[in-house]
C-alpha positions in Angstrom: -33.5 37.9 -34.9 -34.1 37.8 -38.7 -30.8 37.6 -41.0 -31.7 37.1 -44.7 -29.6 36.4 -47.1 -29.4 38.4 -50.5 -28.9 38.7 -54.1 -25.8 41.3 -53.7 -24.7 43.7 -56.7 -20.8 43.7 -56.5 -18.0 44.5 -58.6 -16.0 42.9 -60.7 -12.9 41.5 -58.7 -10.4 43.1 -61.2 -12.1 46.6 -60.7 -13.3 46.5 -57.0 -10.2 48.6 -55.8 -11.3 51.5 -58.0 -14.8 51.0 -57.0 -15.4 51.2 -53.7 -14.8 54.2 -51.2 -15.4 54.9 -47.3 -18.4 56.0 -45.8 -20.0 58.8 -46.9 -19.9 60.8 -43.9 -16.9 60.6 -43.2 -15.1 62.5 -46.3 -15.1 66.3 -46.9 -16.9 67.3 -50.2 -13.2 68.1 -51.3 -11.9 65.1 -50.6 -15.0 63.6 -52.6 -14.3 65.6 -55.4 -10.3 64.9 -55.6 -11.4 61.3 -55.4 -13.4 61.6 -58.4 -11.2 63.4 -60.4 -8.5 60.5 -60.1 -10.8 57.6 -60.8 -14.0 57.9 -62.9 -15.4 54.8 -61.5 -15.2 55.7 -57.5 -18.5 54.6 -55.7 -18.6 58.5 -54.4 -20.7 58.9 -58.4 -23.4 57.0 -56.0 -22.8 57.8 -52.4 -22.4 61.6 -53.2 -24.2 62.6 -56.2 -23.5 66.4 -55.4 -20.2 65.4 -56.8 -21.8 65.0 -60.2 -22.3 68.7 -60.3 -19.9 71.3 -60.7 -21.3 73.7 -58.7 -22.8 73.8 -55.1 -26.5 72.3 -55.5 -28.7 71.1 -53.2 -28.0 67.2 -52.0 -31.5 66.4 -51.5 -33.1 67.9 -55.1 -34.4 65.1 -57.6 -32.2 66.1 -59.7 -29.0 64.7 -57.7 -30.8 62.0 -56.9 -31.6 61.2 -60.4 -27.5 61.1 -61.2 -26.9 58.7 -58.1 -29.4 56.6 -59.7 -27.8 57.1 -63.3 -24.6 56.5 -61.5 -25.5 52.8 -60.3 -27.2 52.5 -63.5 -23.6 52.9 -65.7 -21.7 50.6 -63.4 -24.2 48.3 -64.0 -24.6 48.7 -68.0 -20.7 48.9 -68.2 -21.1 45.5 -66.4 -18.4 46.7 -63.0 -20.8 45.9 -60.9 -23.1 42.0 -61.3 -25.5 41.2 -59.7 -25.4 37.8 -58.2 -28.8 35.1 -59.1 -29.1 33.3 -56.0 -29.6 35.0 -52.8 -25.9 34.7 -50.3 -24.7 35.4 -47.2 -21.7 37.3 -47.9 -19.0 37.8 -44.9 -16.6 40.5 -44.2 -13.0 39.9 -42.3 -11.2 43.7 -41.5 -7.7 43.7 -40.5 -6.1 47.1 -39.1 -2.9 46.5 -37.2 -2.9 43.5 -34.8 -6.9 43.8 -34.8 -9.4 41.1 -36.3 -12.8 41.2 -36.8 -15.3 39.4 -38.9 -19.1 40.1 -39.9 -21.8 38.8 -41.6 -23.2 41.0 -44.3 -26.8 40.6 -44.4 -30.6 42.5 -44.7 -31.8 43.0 -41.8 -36.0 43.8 -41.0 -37.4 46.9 -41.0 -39.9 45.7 -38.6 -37.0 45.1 -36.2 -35.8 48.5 -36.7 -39.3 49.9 -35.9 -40.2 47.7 -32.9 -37.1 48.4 -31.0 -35.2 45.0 -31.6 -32.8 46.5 -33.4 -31.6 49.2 -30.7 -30.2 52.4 -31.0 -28.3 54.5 -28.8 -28.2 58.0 -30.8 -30.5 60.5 -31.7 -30.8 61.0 -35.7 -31.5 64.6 -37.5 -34.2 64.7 -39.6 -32.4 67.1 -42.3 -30.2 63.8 -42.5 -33.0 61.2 -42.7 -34.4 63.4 -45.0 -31.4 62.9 -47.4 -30.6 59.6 -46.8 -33.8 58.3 -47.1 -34.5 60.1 -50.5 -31.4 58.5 -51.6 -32.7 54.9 -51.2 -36.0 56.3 -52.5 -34.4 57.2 -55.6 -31.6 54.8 -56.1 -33.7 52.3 -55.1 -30.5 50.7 -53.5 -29.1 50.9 -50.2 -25.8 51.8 -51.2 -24.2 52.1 -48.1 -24.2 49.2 -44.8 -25.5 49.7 -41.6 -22.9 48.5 -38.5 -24.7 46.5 -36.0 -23.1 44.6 -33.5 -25.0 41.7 -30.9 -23.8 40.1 -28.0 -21.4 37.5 -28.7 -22.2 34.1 -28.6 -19.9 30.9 -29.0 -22.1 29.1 -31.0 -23.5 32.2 -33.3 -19.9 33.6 -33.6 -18.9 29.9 -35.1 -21.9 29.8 -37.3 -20.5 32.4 -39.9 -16.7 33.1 -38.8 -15.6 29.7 -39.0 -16.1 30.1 -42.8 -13.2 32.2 -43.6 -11.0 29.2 -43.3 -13.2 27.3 -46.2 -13.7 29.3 -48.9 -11.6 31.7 -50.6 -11.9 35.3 -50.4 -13.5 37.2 -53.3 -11.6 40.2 -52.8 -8.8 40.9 -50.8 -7.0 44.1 -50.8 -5.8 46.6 -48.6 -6.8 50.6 -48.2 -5.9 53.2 -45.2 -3.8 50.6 -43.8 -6.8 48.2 -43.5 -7.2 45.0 -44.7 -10.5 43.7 -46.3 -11.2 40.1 -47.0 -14.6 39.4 -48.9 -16.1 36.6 -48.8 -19.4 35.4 -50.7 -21.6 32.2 -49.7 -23.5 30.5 -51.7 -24.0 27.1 -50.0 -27.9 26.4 -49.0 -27.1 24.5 -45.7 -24.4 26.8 -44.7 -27.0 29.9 -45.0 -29.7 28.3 -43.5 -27.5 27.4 -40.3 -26.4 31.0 -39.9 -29.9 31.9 -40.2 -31.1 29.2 -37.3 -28.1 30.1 -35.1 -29.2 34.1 -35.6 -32.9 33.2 -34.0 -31.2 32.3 -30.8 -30.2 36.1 -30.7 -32.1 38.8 -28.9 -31.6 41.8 -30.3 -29.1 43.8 -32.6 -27.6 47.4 -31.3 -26.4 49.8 -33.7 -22.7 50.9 -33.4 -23.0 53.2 -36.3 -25.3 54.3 -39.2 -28.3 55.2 -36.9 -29.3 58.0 -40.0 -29.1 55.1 -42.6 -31.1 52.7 -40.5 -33.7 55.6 -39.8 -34.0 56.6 -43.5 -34.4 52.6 -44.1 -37.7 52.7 -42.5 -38.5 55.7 -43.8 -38.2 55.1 -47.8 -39.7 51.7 -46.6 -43.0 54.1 -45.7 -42.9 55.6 -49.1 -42.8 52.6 -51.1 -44.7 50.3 -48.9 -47.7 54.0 -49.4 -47.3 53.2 -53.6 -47.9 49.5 -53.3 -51.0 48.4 -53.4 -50.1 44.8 -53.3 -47.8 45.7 -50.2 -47.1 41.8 -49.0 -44.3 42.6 -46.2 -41.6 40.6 -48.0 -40.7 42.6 -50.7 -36.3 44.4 -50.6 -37.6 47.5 -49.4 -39.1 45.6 -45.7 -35.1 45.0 -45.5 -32.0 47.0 -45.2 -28.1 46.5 -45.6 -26.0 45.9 -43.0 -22.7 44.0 -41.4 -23.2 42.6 -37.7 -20.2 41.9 -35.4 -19.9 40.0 -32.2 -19.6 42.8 -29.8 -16.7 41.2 -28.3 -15.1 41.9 -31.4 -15.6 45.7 -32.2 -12.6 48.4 -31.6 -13.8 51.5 -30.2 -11.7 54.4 -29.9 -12.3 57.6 -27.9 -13.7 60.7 -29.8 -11.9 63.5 -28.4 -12.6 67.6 -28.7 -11.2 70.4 -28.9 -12.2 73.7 -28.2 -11.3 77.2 -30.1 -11.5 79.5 -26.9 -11.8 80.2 -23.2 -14.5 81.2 -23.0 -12.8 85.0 -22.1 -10.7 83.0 -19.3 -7.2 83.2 -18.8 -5.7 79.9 -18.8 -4.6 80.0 -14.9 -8.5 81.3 -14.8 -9.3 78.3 -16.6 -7.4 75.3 -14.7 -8.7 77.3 -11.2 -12.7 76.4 -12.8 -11.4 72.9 -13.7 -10.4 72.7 -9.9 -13.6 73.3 -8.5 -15.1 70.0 -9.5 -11.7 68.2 -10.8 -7.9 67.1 -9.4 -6.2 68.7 -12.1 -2.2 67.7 -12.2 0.3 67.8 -14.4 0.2 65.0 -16.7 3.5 62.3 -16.0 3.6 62.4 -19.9 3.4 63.8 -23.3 1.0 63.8 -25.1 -1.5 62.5 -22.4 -3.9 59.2 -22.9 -5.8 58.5 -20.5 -5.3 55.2 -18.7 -9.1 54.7 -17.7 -12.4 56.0 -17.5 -13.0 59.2 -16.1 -9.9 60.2 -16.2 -9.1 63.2 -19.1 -6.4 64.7 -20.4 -5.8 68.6 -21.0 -3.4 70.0 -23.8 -2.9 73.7 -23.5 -0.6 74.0 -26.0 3.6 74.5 -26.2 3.7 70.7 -24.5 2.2 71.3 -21.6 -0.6 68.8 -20.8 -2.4 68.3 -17.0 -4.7 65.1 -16.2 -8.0 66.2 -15.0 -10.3 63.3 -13.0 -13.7 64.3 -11.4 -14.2 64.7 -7.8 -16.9 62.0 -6.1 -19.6 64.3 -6.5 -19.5 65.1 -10.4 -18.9 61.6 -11.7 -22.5 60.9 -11.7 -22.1 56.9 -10.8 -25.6 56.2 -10.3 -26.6 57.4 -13.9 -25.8 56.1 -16.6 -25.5 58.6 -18.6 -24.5 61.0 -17.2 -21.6 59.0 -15.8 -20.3 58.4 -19.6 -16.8 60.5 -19.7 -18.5 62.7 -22.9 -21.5 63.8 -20.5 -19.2 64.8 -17.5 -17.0 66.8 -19.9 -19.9 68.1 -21.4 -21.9 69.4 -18.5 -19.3 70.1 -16.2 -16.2 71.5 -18.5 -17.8 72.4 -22.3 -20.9 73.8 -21.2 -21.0 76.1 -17.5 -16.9 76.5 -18.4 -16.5 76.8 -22.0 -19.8 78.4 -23.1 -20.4 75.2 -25.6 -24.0 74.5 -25.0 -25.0 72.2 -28.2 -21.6 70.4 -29.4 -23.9 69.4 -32.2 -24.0 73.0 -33.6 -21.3 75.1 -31.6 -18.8 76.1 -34.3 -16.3 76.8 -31.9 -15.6 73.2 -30.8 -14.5 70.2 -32.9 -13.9 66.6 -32.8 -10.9 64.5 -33.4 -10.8 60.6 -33.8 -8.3 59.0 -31.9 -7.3 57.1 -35.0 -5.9 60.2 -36.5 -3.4 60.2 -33.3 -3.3 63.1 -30.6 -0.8 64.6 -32.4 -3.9 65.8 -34.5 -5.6 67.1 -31.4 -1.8 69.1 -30.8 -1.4 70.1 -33.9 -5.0 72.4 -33.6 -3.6 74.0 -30.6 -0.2 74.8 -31.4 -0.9 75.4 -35.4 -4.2 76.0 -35.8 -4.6 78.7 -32.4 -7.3 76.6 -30.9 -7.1 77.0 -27.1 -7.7 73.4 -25.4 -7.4 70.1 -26.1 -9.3 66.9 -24.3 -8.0 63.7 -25.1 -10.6 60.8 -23.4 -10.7 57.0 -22.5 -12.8 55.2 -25.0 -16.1 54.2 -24.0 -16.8 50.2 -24.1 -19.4 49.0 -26.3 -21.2 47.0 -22.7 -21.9 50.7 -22.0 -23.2 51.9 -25.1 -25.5 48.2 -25.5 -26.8 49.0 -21.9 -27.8 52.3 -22.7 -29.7 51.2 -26.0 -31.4 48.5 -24.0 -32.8 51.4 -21.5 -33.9 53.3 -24.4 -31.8 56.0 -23.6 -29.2 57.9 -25.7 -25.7 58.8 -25.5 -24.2 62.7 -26.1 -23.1 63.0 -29.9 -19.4 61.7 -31.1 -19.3 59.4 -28.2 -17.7 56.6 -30.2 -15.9 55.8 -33.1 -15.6 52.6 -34.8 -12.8 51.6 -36.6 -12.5 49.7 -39.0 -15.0 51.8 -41.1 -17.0 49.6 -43.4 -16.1 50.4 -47.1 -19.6 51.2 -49.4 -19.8 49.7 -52.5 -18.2 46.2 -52.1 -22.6 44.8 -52.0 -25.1 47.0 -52.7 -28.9 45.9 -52.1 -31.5 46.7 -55.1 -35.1 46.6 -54.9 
């Protein structure tokens, strides 16, 4: 597989705290907004132009383009952000509690991304390759890094992780209770190693940022259509990203909750759950599951019941459809609960585990949402098996975590 090294635009080390900012889809507009209104120089000017507006406009008009682009442009002028002359490997340690993993932050081929080596396991919306992708078309930057993961291997692992102990961070600071260690390399040998060891690798797999990879190839189309001279090796053939070892990665469940019955009384409601589940009491409070299909059920006041399929729903011999988020889904949320698409439903949510099941509590017993699930999370050997099929996974399956922080490199073209 191809890694390629890069000439990264980064910020200054004495202003990188006040630059850079989480994902951008994982922040409300209002938490965009109060972000900007405390620092001037937050990455959100770039990653979520509609900020630059005072009013509600539409995210994917030139016009907010345009003031990403201007955006980027001021950082640069104002000289935050440098651009570094030779092209680098750059590498990227996160810390959150007692968990440790290191990447290497590289581009990554388009061509890989189109051919299937670089796999995913989600399905993408167009209305959000749409925007994404007229963001790198505008910007002519990806802004924001892909996370891809591979299946680890000693000797590839070595080639880039090792280097933490050898050169000194660039930036080290700590945000959300997360620690991130930065770490640029300029040595010629050490780069082309890393690239040798990379070849030995089959494939990549997307943990998250399938809509950025997507709108990768997409903006590639458009520029690749207004160059005439189109060679194959110019930036926009290549895309941002951080790739893990997948031995490495944290996943954490993705759990839901739900804002009704459906019309069913709850002793309605835990007799339909019986049909096709052992439903108990739960031995504690709040519930966790302990393995995989295995669930727990929170309706409300403290009391929670463990729900695990009978023989016949936990749909073993697919894969699939065995994944805990399909057996809730077509056995609980959808001929239960009356939640057919849990991609549009209003009436049920999601809550990352990392925000604690008192989250998931909390919108039962103060919000008046009616049920809880709390799930096991689902390993990443799953998730790379089902991309290798070609198959995809229901939505909110995973979430990562660490989240990889946006404007610590960009890529120009």
């Amino acid at each position: 597989m191809i890694v390629r090294p890069f000439k990264g635009l980064r910020p200054r080390k004495d202003v990188v705290e006040k630059i850079v900012v989480k994902p951008y889809d994982v922040v409300t507009e209002e938490e965009v907004r109060e972000e900007v209104r405390r620092n001037p120089h937050s990455f959100f000017h770039v990653t979520r132009p509609e900020v630059n507006f005072d009013h509600r406009v539409d995210t994917q008009s030139k016009e907010v383009l345009l003031s990403a682009k201007k955006a980027l442009e001021e950082l640069i002028d104002e000289k935050l952000m440098i651009q570094d002359q030779q092209d680098c490997f750059y590498i990227y340690k996160l810390q959150y509690k007692d968990h440790v993993q290191t990447g290497l932050v590289a581009t990554f081929s388009v061509d890989e991304y189109v051919l299937g080596k670089i796999k995913k396991h989600e399905l993408t919306r167009k209305s959000k390759e749409d925007e994404r992708a007229k963001h790198v078309y505008h910007v002519k930057a990806h802004t924001g890094p892909v996370y891809l993961t591979y299946r680890s291997d000693p000797k590839v692992n070595e080639a880039f992780e090792s280097l933490v102990n050898e050169i000194k961070p660039e930036y080290d600071f700590t945000s959300d209770n997360v620690r991130h260690s930065f770490y640029v390399l300029r040595d010629e040998k050490k780069i082309e190693d890393i690239i040798s060891a990379f070849k030995s690798v089959d494939s990549f797999y997307i943990a998250d940022g399938h809509h950025r990879a997507a709108a990768a190839a997409r903006a590639r189309e458009w520029f690749k259509k207004e160059n005439p001279n189109h060679r194959g090796d110019e930036e926009y053939n290549f895309f941002l990203a951080v790739v893990f070892p997948h031995d490495k990665l944290k996943v954490y469940e993705y759990n839901r909750v739900v804002k009704d019955l459906n019309g069913l009384s709850e002793r309605e409601f835990l007799e339909r759950l019986s049909e096709k589940f052992f439903v108990e009491k739960a031995p504690e409070q709040p519930y966790r599951p302990k393995k995989i299909h295995e669930f727990g059920v929170y309706l409300g006041n403290g009391r929670w019941y463990v729900m695990r399929p009978k023989s016949e729903v936990a749909g073993e011999n697919d894969l699939v459809k065995g994944f805990d988020v399909s057996i809730l889904q077509d056995d609980v949320l959808s001929p239960i609960l009356g939640v057919e698409n849990p991609r549009t439903d209003p009436r049920i949510d999601f809550v990352p585990a990392v925000t604690g099941l008192g989250e998931l509590v909390r919108y039962v017993d103060e919000k008046g949402w009616k049920v809880g699930f709390s799930l096991y999370p689902t390993p990443v050997e799953a998730i790379m098996k089902v991309a290798d099929k070609g198959l995809v996974v229901p939505p909110k399956s995973t979430w990562f975590h660490p989240k990889l922080y946006s404007g610590l490199v960009v890529h120009l073209m």
